[in-house]
N, C-alpha and C positions, 0 to 999 in steps of 0.2 A: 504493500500500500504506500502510495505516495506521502512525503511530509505535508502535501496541502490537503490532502484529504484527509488525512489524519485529524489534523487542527480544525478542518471543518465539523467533525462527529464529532470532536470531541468540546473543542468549545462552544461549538453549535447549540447541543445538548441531545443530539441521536434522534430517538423517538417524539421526544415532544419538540425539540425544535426545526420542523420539517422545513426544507426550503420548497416552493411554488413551483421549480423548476426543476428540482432531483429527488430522488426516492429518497426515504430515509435510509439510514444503513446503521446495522446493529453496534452499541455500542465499542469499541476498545477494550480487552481487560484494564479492571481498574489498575490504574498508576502505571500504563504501560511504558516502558523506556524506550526512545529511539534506537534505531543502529546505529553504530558510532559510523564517525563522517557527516552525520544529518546537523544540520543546523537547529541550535537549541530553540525548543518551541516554551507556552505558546507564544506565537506571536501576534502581534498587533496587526501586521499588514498584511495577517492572512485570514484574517477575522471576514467571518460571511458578512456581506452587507448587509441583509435581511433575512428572517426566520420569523414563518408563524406560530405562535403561541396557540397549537391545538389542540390540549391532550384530551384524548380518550379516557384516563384516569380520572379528568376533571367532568368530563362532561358526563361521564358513569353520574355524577351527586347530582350537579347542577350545569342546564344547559339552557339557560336566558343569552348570553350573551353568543355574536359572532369573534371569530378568534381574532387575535391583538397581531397586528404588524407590528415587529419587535424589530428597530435599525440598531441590530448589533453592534456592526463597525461603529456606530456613532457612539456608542457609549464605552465600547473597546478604545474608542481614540482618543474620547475625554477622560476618560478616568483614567488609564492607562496603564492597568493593573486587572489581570483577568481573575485574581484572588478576591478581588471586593464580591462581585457576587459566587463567585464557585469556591466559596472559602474553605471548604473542608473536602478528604478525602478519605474514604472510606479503607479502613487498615488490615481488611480481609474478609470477604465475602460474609454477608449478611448484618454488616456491621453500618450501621444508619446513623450512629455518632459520627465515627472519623476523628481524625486529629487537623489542626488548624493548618493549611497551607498559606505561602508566601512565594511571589514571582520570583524572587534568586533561589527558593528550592526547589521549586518546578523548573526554572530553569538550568539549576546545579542537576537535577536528576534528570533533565531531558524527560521530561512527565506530562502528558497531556493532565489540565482539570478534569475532573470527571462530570458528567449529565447532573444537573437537579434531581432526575430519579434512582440515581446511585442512593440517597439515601431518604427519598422525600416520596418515594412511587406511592406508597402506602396513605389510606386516609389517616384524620388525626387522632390518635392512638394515647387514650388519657394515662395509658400505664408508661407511654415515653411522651415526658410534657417537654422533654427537651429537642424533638425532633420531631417540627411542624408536618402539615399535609404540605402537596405540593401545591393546593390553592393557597393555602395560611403561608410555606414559601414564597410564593411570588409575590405574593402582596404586602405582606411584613417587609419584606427587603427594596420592594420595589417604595413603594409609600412609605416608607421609616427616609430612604435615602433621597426621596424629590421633596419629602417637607423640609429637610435639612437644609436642601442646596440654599440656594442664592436666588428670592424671589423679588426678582426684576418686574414691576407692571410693564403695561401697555399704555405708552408715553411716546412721543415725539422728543428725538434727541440722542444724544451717544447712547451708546452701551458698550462696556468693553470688557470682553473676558466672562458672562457670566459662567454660572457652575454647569451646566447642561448643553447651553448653547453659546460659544464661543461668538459673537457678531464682531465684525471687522471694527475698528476704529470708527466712530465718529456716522454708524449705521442704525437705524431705527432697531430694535427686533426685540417680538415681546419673548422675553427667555424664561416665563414660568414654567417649570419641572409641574408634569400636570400630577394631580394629587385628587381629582374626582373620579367615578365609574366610567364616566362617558368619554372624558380623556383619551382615553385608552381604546375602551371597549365601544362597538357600535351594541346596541341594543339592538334583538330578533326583533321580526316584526311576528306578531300572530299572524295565523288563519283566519282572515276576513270572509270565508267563504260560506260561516252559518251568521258574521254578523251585522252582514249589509242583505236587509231586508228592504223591495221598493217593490211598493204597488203600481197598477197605472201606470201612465206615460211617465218615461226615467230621459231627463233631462239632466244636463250639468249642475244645473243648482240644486235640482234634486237630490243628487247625489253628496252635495256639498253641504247640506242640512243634514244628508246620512249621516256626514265624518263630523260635525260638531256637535251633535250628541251624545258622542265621546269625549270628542277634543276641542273643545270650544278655547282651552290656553291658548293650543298650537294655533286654533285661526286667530285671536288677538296677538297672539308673538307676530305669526306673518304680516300684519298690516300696520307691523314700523320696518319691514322688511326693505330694501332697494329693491327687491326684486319685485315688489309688488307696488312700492310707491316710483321707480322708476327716477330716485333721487333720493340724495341721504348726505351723510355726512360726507364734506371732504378736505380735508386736512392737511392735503398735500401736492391743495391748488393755490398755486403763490397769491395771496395777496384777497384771498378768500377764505381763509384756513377755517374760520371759525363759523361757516357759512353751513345751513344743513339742508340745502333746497337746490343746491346744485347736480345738473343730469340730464339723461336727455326729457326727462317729465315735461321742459319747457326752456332750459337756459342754454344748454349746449347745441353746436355749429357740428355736423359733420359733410367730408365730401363726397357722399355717399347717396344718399336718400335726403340728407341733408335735415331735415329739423319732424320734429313729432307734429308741431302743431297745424290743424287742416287735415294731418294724414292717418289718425287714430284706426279708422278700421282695418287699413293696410299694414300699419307698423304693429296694432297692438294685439294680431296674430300668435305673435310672440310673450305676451303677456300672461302673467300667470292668474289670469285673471275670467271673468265673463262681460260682455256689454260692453269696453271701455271706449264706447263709439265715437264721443266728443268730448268737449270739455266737462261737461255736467255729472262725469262717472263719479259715483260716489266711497270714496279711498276706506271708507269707517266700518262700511257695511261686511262682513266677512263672508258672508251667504252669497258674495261672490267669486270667491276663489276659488280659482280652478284645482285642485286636488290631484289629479289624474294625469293631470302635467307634467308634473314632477314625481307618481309615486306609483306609475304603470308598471307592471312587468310580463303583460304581454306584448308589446311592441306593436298593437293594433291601434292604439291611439291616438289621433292627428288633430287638428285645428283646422277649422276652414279657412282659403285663402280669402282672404278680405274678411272675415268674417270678426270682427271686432273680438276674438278670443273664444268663442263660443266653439263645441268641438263640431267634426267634420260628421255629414249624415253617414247614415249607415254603419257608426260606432258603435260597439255593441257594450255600451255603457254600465250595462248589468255585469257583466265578465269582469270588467277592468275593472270597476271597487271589488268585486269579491277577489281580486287578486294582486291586490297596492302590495307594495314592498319599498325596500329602501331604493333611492336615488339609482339611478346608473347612468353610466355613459352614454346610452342610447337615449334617454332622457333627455338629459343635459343637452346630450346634441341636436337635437330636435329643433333647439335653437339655434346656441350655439356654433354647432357646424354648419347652419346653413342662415345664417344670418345677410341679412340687405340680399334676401331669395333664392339663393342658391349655394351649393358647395362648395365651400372656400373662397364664395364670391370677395368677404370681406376682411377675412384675418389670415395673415400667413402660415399660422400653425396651428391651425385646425381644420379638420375636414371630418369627413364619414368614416376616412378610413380609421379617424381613431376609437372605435367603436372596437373593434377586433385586430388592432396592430399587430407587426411583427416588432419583434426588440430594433432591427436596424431602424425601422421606425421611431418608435417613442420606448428608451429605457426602462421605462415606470410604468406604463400601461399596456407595456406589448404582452400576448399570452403567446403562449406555447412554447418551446423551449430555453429557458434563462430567462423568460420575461418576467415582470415583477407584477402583473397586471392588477395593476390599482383602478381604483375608483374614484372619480374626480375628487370624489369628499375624503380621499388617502390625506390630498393637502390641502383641499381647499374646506379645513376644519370648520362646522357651522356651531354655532349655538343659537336655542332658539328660533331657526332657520333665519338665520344671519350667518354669510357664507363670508370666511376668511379670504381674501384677495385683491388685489388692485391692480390697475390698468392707466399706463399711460395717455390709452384713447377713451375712457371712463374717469368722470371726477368722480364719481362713491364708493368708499371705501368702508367696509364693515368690518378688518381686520387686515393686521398684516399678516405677507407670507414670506416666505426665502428660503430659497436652496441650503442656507446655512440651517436651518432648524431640524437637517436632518444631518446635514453631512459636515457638518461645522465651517468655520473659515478655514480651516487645515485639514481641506477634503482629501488632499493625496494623502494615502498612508503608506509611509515607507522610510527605508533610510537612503535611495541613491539618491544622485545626483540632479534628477529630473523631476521626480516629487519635491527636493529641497525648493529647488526654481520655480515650480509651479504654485507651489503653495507661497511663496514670494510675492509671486500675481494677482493671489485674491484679494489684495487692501488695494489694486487699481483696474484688475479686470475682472470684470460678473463673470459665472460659470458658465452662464448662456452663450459668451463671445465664442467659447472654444468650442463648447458642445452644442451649437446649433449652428452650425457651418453654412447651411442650406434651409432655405425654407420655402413651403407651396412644394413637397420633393414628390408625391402623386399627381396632383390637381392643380392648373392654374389659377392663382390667384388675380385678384383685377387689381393693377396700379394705377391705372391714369383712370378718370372720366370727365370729356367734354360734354357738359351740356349747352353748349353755345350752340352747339350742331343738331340740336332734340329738335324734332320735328321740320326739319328741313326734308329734301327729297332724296336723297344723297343714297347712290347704290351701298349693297350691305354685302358685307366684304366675311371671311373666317379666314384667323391667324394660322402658327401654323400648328395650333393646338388645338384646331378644332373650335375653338368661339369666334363669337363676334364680334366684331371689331367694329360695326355699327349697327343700330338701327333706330327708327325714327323715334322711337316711346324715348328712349334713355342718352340720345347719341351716339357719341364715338368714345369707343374703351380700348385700351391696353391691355395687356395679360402674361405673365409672365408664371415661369416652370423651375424650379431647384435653382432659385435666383440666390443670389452671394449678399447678405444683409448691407445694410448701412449701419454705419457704427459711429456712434456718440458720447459723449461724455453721461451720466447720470447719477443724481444725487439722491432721485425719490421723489423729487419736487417737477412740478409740472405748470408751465406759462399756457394757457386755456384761453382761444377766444369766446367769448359769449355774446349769443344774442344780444343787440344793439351798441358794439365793440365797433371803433373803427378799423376798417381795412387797412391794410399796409399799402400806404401810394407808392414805398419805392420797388417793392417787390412783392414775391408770394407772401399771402397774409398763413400764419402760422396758427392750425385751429388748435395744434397739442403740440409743446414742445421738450423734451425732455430739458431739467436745467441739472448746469453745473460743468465743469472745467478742468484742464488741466491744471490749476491752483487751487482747486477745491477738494479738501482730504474726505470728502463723503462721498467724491465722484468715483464714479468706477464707468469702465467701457463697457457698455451693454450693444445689441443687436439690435434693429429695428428695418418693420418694412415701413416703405415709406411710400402714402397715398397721396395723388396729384390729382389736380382736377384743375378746371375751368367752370365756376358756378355762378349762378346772376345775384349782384349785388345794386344797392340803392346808388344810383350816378351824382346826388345829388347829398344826399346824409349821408354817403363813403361807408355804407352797413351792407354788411350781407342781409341779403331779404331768405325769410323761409318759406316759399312759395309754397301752395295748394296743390299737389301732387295726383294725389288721389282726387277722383272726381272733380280737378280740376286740370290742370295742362294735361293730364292722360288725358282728357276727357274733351278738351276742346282747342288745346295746339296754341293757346295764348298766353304768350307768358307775363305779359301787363294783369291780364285779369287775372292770371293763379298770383303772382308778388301782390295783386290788390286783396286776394280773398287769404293767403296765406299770414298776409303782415296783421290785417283783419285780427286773423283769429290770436296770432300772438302778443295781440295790445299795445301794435306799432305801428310807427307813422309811414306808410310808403309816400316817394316826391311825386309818383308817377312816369319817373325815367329809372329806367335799369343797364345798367353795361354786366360787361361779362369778366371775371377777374380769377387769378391763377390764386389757388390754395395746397397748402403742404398738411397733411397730417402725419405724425409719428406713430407708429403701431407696434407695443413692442411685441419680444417674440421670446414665450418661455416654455412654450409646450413643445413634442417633435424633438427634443432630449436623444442626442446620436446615443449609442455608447461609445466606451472610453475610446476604444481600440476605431473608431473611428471621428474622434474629436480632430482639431486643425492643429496640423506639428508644426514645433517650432520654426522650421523653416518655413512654411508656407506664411508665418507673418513676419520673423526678422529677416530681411537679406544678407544679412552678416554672415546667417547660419547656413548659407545656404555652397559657401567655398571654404577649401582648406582654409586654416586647419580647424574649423569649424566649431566644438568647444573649446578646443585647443588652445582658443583666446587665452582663455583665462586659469583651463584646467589643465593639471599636465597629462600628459599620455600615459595612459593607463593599460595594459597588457589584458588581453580579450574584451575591452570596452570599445565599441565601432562609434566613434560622435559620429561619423556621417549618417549612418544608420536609426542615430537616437534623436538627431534632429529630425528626420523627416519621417518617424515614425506616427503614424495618424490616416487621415482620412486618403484614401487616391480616388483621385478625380478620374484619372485615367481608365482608373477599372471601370468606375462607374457611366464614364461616357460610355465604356465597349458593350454596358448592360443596356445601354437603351435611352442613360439620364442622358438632360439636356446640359451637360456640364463641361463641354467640348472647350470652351473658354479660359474655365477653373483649373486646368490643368497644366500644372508646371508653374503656377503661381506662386510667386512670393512677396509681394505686396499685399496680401490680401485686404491688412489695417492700413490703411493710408495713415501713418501717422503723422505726419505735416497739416492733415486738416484736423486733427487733433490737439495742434496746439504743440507739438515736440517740432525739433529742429532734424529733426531725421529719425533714424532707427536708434530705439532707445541702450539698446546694445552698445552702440557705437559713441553716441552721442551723451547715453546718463539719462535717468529717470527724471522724476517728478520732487522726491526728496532723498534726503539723507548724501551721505558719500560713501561709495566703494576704497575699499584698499586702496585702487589706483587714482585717485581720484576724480571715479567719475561719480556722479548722483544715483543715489537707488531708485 
């Protein structure tokens, strides 16, 4: 047996800590020793990333709860001593005491820890009150050890170092070590199938009177929701912070569909809601929430197009309450993925395909083999159905998230050369710069749309991805396949136009912009696709107008009267002159997670790295270490063009970060970082 697989049974924890992707394998004898020559374990950087917490022991007593995604490595890497929880080892078969183990004598003995069920299998046993069950195990250790830590709230402003979750210098992140049930554990949902009783015509509301006979909380939680008022807090719009009414409900500009107001039966399809046809929906009422939206699990549930939220005929509305369950992917995307009407019409890293990913796909959510296949609400943690996450092209934010809350700021684990470096990057470059190389890598995305061109006569053209490039309803679009991000400075903080904002006369007016700099130590380089248009604005008060879409310019080809019925219903003045004006929106890009073995290598973004003597700069030659080989080990474009991708371009690139529009003087290699100084004196 190999030393990684060893380390994976054994620190894993065999049987109960199964990983998604491999079979369990029967424990190690206890305290096995390596062969000599093997490198002394355990180790930290061979620690599994994740294991479910599923045991059949436990679920023998009690089985309320779905089993716990346990990030190993994360706690292997913070605490950094695999004795804190596998503290004892048992001194000879049947022995459920043990004596106290320590990493220098596990690793003086070359000793895997042994399984929690080595001496915990057993329920709790009042004649040994010294050696819990393996439920009173996890819990005691786990809950004695997060009340301890370092409880950091949920605050704008540094955080550095807390005890669970390491956040970068000078980075928001709420680091409470969670310490409730739901923390952890999602809650089963029962069998709704004897306790949704409808007589008569069964209507959405219907059914929605079913579910608050139960849950009348859960429908007052959802209606302080965003997701239901379509606005909320946001905290991390410059010069709004304290504002809770910001959204697309009515203040925010997109270049897309462009504004809510006027266009409620078409947009609010999307809504988790019934009726929201005009203005006069009423947000208090809960007997209209839509339920089934968010808690299907047959997959037969749809919404009418145009249909103000209300579901599609022929739903067989009976089925679908007696079969709610928790959230899924299929759900979510329902929106989500097909958001501004179509498949990845609007966001670079989401599409249908993430419904059933492969790992080269999305890390996190891919199923079948090594995938980790998550559930949006893996991270996008809710309470009260208040979902954790935030968007550069959304001002509402109900919680924060980051990649560190799992995998710390010192996500590589290891001790070479190339982990040291990498983990160097994370106080100026986001994990997304590297691991999302590509985005839109299935389905073209849309980047540009003119609507100066809508409703003109103009022949209607397909790119060479099979869309269209015009036609009369929407104008002229752009479309783009496994495109190479733009990359930016990012703080957290976002410059927002709003509703009756002037335009920018000296160029593209910017509806989202990422802030922050290369002199800003909260900046880090993030990803983003980035959306262009041409949309009609007021020629006379320099405002973008929200014109009347629906039932209006679809409807009659004038775009005077939709800027006069749209401005109307948004409680603005139009002059009665409209011109047509370039707009930029930022999009960021955090879903579509490559893996590692195909993240962006060093060389594809330093040129330095890319000729003798390659680390050689700085490291000296090392005997069996190849620098040419370590720098450009990562993504190839190459293979990928020969499969089919559209990445014929990407290939052999080594500029990929332009870093001169970032604010450096060249390649930071060469030229020195943002702070501190190197030995040599260049800047870190």
């Amino acid at each position: 047996m190999s030393r990684t697989a060893l380390v994976v049974i054994a620190v894993g924890g065999g049987l109960l800590l199964s990983s998604p992707a491999e079979p369990s394998e029967p424990l190690p004898p206890t305290g096995t020793v390596l062969q000599s020559g093997q490198e002394a374990i355990p180790s930290i950087a061979d620690a599994p990333k994740l294991k479910i917490l599923d045991s059949p022991i436990i679920r023998e007593w009690s089985d309320l709860y779905e089993p716990v995604k346990f990030m190993h490595s994360k706690h292997a890497n913070v605490i950094g001593d695999c004795s804190i929880c596998h503290h004892r080892m048992p001194r000879e078969k049947g022995d459920t005491y043990g004596e106290p183990v320590n990493m220098a004598g596990l690793r003086e003995k070359k000793a895997a820890p042994v399984s929690c069920t080595a001496c915990h299998a057993q329920p709790f046993n009042s004649k040994q009150l010294q050696t819990p069950g393996l439920k009173g195990a996890y819990h005691q250790l786990c809950m004695d050890c997060h009340q301890e830590s370092e409880q950091v709230p949920y605050a704008r402003g540094p955080v550095v170092n807390s005890a669970m979750v390491r956040g970068p210098v000078a980075r928001t992140l709420d680091t409470r070590a969670p310490t409730d049930c739901l923390a952890c554990h999602a809650r089963k949902v029962v069998d709704h199938s004897q306790l949704v009783k409808l007589e008569g015509p069964v209507d959405g509301p219907a059914v929605t009177r079913n579910c608050l006979t139960c849950h009348a909380n859960e429908g007052q939680a959802v209606l302080k929701t965003a997701h239901w008022n379509w606005q909320g807090p946001s905290p991390y719009t410059v010069g709004h912070e304290k504002r809770n009414d910001l959204g697309k409900h009515h203040s925010t500009v997109n270049n897309f569909c462009i504004n809510l107001n006027g266009n409620w039966p078409e947009c609010t399809s999307c809504h988790i809601g019934y009726g929201w046809k005009d203005a006069n929906f009423d947000f208090k009422d809960p007997g209209k929430i839509d339920c089934l939206v968010c808690h299907d699990t047959t997959k037969t549930y749809k919404k009418a197009v145009s249909g103000a939220g209300f579901p599609a005929d022929k739903v067989d509305l009976l089925k679908v309450a007696q079969q709610v369950g928790r959230p899924s992917r299929a759900t979510c995307g329902n929106c989500h993925f097909q958001r501004d009407g179509g498949n990845r019409g609007k966001d670079g890293d989401l599409s249908k395909a993430m419904e059933t990913p492969g790992r080269d796909h999305d890390v996190h959510m891919g199923v079948g083999e090594k995938g980790l296949n998550f559930n949006c609400q893996d991270c996008h943690k809710t309470r009260n159905h208040m979902i954790a996450g935030r968007s550069v092209s959304v001002a509402t934010s109900e919680g924060d998230l980051s990649c560190e809350y799992c995998h710390t700021d010192k996500p590589h684990i290891g001790a070479d050369m190339v982990d040291f470096h990498l983990n160097r990057h994370t106080k100026h470059v986001a994990c997304q710069t590297c691991h999302i190389p590509l985005f839109a890598k299935d389905k073209p995305t849309r980047v540009s749309w003119d609507w100066s061109t809508a409703g003109k006569d103009l022949p209607e053209g397909k790119d060479k991805y099979g869309r269209t490039t015009f036609n009369k309803r929407e104008g002229s679009l752009e479309w783009a396949q496994a495109a190479k991000p733009t990359y930016a400075w990012y703080n957290g903080t976002v410059k927002r136009y709003l509703l009756g904002d002037r335009v920018n006369e000296k160029g593209p007016t910017e509806l989202a912009r990422p802030m922050g700099s290369l002199d800003d130590p909260a900046g880090r380089i993030y990803p983003f696709k980035i959306s262009r248009a041409k949309q009609i604005s007021d020629a006379v008060y320099r405002t973008l107008i929200a014109p009347q879409l629906w039932e209006g310019f679809w409807k009659h080809g004038d775009w005077n009267k939709a800027s006069e019925q749209g401005m109307r219903q948004a409680g603005l003045q139009y002059s009665g002159r409209h011109e047509f004006v370039e707009t930029v929106m930022y999009r960021g890009l955090t879903h579509e997670v490559m893996p590692k073995e195909k993240a962006l290598s060093c060389a594809q973004c330093h040129t330095a790295l890319t000729k003798a003597p390659y680390c050689g700069q700085c490291h000296q030659e090392t005997p069996g270490v190849d620098f040419a080989a370590l720098s450009r080990r990562g993504i190839d474009f190459s293979q990928m063009s020969q499969l089919g991708s559209d990445v014929q371009e990407l290939a052999g690139k080594s500029n990929f970060i332009d870093f001169r529009s970032l604010g450096y003087k060249g390649d930071p290699i060469e030229i020195g970082g943002r702070f501190g100084k190197l030995l040599f004196g260049r800047k870190n």
